[in-house]
N, C-alpha and C positions, 0 to 999 in steps of 0.2 A: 276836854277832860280825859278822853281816851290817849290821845296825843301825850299829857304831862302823866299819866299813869303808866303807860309801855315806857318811857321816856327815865323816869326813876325806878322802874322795875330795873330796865339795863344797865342803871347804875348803882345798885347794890351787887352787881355778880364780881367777886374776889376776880377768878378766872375768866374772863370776859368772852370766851370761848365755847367756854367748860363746865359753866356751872349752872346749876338745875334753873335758875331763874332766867336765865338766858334761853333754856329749854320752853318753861312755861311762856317769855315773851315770842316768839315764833308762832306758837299754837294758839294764844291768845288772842297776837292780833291779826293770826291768818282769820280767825271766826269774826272781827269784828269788820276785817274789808271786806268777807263773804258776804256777810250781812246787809252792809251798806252800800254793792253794788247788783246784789242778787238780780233785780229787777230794770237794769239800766241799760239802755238800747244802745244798741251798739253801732257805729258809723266806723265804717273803715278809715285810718289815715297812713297813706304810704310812705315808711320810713326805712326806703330801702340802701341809706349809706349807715344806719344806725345813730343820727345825731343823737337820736332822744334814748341810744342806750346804755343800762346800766351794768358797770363791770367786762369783768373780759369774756362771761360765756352768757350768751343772750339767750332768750326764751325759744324753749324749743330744744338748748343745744343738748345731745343726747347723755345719757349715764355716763356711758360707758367714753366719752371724749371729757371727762370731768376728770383731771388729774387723782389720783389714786392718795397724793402725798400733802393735798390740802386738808387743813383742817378742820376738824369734823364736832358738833356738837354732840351734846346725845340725841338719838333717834327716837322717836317716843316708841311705844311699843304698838305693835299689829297683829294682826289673825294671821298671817302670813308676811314671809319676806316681800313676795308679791307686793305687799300694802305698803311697806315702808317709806316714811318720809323724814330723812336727814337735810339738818341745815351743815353748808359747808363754806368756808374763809378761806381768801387769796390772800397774797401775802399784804395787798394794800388794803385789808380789810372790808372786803365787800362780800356780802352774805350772799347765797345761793339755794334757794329750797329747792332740792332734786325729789321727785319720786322715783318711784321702781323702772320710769323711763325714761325722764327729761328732768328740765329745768323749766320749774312751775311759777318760780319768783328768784328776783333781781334788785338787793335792797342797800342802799348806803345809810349808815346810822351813826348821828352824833355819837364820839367817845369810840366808834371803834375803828374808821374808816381811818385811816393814817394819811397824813399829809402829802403821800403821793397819790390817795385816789383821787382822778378827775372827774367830774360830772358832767353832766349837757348843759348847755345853754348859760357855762358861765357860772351855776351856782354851786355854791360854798353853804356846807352844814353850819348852823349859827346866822348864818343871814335873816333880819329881820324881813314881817310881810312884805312891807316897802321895798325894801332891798328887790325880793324875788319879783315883787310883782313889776320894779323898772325892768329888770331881765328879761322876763316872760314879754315884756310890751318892744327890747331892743329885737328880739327872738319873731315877731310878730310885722316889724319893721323888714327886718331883711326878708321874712317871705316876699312880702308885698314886692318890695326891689327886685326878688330871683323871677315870682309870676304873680301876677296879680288876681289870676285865677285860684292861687293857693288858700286856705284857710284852714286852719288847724284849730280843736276844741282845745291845744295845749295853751294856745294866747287867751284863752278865756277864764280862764284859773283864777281865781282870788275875786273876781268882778262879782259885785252887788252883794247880797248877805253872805258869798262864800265868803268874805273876805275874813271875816271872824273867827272864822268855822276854824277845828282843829286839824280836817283833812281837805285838800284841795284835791279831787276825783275829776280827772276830764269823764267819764259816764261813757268813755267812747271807747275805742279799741286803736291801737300803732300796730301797724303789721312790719314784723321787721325784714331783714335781708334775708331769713329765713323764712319768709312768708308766713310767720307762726304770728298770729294776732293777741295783743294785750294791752291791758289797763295801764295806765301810767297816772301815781299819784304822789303829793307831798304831805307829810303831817307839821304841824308845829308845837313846841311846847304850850304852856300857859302865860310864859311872856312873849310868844309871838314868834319865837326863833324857829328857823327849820333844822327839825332834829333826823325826819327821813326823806329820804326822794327812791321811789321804786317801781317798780313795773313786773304786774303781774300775770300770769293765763286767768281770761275768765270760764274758771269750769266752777 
């Protein structure tokens, strides 16, 4: 439900960039991953070539190495500069939430991501559960083939009631090449489509 509400929220914004509803999606559904992972333990997985990352500035990467001339929403407002948190767009459509010191969130979203952004692991916005969940299992395969010692909560995604569910949450943490640790998750519409794939800091 949440998935098909953020989902048409994003598609009523004229400016797809630019306009307040794009703003209110951000903050909206920053509160509802808050919510939904507040309490969720966290297991390291180390993702130090970055497979499982999203876009070109990965979590962690600082303000100030975030190009100046990307596109920028509106910022909600704060008690100070200090507080501020801007969502900002590459040229192949990949969103960015910076605070006042890094990059907090890492997100690809049906309708804005343009046909040259790539993702991990093969998957395509629009891809039905099926779809993503053969992925997520070819993705689970070649660990096994690299080490068979490996195991990732990312091959476990969509298994038993998740599979329903509007958000697919590994619960766990990916440490990247930056050794900055994050959530990594997918939502889908109401007909089952993946409309986000992102990865987030859990603070």
């Amino acid at each position: 439900m949440h998935a098909h509400f953020l989902y048409s929220l994003l598609k009523t914004c004229h400016q797809r960039r630019f306009a307040i509803a794009s703003f209110v999606l951000v903050f909206f559904s920053s509160i509802i991953l808050t919510n939904a992972w507040a309490d969720a333990k966290c297991v390291s997985i180390q993702d130090h070539d970055n497979k499982l990352g999203i876009g070109a500035y990965a979590l962690g990467t600082p303000k100030a190495a975030v190009p100046a001339n990307l596109e920028r929403a509106p910022c909600g407002t704060a008690p100070s500069p200090d507080e501020e948190v801007c969502e900002y767009f590459d040229i192949d459509g990949f969103a960015y939430l910076v605070d006042n010191k890094e990059v907090i969130r890492a997100e690809a979203r049906l309708g804005v991501l343009t046909k040259f952004g790539r993702l991990p692991l093969d998957l395509k916005l629009g891809d039905t559960r099926k779809i993503v969940l053969a992925k997520l299992a070819a993705y689970a395969k070649k660990l096994n083939a690299e080490d068979k010692k490996t195991s990732s909560p990312i091959t476990q995604l969509g298994k038993g009631k998740q599979y329903n569910q509007s958000t697919w949450a590994t619960f766990d943490c990916v440490a990247n090449s930056r050794g900055v640790v994050g959530s990594w998750y997918l939502t889908f519409d109401k007909y089952g489509r993946l409309v986000t794939v992102g990865v987030r800091l859990n603070t």
